[in-house]
N, C-alpha and C positions, 0 to 999 in steps of 0.2 A: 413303344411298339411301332409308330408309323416311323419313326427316326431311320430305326433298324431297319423297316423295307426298304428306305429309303436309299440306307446304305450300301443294302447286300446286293443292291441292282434289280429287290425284286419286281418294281412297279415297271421298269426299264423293259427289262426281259417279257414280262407278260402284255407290255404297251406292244411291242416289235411283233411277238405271237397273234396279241389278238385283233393288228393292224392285215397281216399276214393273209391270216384266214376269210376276214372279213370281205377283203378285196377277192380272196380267188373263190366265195364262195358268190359273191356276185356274177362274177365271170362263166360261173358252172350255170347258175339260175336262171340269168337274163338269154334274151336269141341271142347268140355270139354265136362263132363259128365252133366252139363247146357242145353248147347245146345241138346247135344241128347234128355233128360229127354222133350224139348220144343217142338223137334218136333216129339217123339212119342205122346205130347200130354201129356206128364205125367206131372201136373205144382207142384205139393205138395213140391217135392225138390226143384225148383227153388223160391218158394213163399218164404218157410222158410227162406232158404238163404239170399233173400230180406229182410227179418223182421230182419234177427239177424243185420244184415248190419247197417239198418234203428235204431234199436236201440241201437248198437253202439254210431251211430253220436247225437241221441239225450241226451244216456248219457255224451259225450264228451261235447258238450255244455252248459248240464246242469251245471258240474260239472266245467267247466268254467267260468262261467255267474255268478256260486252260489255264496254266503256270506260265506267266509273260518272260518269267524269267528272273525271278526274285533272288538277290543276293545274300545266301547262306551267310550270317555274322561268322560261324565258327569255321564254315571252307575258306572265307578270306582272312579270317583271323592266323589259321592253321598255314597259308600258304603266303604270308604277305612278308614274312624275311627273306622265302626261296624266290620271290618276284624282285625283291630290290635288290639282290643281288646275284641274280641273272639279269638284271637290267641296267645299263649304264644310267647312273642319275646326273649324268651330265649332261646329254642330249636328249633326254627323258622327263617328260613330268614325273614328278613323283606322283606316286598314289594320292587321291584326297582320300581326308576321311568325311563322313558325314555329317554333317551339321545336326540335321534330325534325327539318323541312325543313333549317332555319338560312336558306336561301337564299333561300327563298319567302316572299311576302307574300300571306296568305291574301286570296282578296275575299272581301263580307261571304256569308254563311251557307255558308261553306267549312268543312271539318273536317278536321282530319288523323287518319289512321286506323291504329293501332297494328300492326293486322293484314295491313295491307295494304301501309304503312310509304310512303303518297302523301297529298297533300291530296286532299279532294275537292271539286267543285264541289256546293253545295244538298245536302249532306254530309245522309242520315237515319238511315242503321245500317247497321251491316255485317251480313248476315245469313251464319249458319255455315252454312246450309242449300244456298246455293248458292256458301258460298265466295267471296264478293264481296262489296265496296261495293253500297250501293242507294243514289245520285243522279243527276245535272241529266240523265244522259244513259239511266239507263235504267229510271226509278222508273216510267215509264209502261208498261215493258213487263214490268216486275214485278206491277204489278197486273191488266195482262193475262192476263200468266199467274197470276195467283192464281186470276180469273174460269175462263180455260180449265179450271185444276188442279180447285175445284169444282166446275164441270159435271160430268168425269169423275168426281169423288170421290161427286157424287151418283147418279149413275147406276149406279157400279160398287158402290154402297150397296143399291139399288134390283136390281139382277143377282143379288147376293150371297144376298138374301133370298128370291127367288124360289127360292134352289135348296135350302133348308133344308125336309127330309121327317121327317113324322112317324116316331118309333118305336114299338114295347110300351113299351122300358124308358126311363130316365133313362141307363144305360150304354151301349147299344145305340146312343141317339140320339146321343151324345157322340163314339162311334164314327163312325157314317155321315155327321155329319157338322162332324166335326174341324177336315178340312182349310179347310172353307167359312167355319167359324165364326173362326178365326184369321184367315182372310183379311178376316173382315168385321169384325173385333175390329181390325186395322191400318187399315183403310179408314175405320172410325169415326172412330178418333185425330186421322188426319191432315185430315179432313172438320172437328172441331170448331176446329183448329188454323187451317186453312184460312179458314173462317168470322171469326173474332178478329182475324185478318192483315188478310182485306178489310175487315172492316167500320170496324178501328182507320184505318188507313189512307185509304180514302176520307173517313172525319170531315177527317184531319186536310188531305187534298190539298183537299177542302172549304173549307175556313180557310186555306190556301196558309201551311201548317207543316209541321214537318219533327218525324219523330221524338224526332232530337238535343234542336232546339228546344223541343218541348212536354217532355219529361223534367227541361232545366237552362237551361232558361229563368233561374232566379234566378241562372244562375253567368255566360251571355254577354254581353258588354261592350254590342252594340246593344240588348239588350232586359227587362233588368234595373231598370232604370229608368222599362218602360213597367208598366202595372195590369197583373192578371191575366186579365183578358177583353180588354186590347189588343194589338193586333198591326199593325204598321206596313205588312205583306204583304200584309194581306185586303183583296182588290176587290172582295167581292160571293162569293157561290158560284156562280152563271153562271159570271163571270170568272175566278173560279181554275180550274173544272173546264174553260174552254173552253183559259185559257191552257197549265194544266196536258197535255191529250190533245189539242190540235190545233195547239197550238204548237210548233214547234223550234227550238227557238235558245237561244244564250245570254244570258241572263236579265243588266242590269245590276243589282243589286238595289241600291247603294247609293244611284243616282236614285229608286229608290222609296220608300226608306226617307228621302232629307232631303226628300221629297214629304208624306210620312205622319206623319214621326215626333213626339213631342210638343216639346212648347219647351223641355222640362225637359232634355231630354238634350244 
């Protein structure tokens, strides 16, 4: 039974919720600039507050919950003679197949994920935070919610501070305000964390690369063979970030890649 919570992400998901609340229900309770704003009556700042909060946690488990982008045995199976030959296999990697699938033939920047025990499609990491794959189908609303998650993180940075009052002592102060500082000593953390995730992240959806990719590069078959500042995927940065957040679809990458790739390969 704990194995299975373990698995399904549920201690994960309810650690991140009941981290969530705990913190912005300190923020509501303590003097912060909350508090005042509630009891002059002013609720606009405290509402908003609320919603970003609120939407936070709904992007986090959306983007949890979601389909990362799992590769169908019987869609690759079905389409994998019309791919090798619409595809020069000269200048083309072939397809792999799966080592742990067995049965699937990965398309190119597919990943099989140990933790998750599926291929992925545009495979970037699986992050333990949210218990899930991050790809083709929900890296974009991953770094949506990384964007929501730092608004809140900055603001509840900014709340935090406000409610931190002078003492006499060094003890005294430590006392009065304990609980605030813990609160704003977690909210720091995951603030600078936060920061690292989007900024690392956007470079690379910039460059239209993937995590996996930029880390072992020198180990995958399509791109081991290209320089260290080439990349057979990059259109531009308009064009990845327009493909990337206004596109949805499934990406063929291996047309891109005999479009791009050098002659060596």
């Amino acid at each position: 039974m704990v194995q299975k919570m373990f698995r399904s992400g549920f201690l994960v998901r309810a650690s991140h919720t009941l981290i969530t609340w705990l913190t912005t229900l300190v923020l509501f309770l303590h003097n912060t600039d909350l508090r005042r704003c509630e009891e002059r009556g002013e609720l606009l700042l405290p509402v908003l507050f609320f919603l970003v909060v609120v939407l936070s946690v709904l992007l986090y488990f959306a983007v949890s919950l979601m389909d990362p982008g799992f590769v169908l045995t019987d869609t690759v199976k079905g389409s994998n003679e019309e791919l090798e030959s619409m595809i020069p296999q000269t200048s083309t990697p072939r397809l792999r197949r799966c080592g742990y699938c067995l049965l699937q033939q990965q398309p190119m920047r597919a990943k099989h994920c140990q933790t998750c025990k599926r291929c992925v499609r545009r495979f970037d990491h699986h992050c333990p935070w949210i218990e899930n794959c991050v790809g083709e189908r929900n890296h974009r609303w991953f770094i949506v919610y990384l964007l929501v998650q730092l608004l809140a993180l900055l603001w509840a940075l900014h709340i935090a501070l406000s409610g931190i009052s002078a003492s006499l002592t060094w003890a005294l102060w430590f006392r009065v305000n304990g609980v605030l500082l813990a609160a704003l000593g977690v909210v720091g953390v995951f603030s600078v964390v936060v920061v690292l995730l989007l900024g690392c992240h956007l470079y690379l959806v910039s460059i239209n690369c993937t995590t996996w990719e930029f880390m072992s590069r020198h180990r995958i078959s399509y791109l081991k063979h290209c320089g260290d500042e080439e990349n057979p995927f990059d259109r531009g940065v308009f064009c990845n970030l327009w493909d990337f957040f206004c596109v949805c679809r499934t990406v063929m990458w291996e047309q891109m890649y005999e479009r791009n790739a050098p002659n060596s390969v």
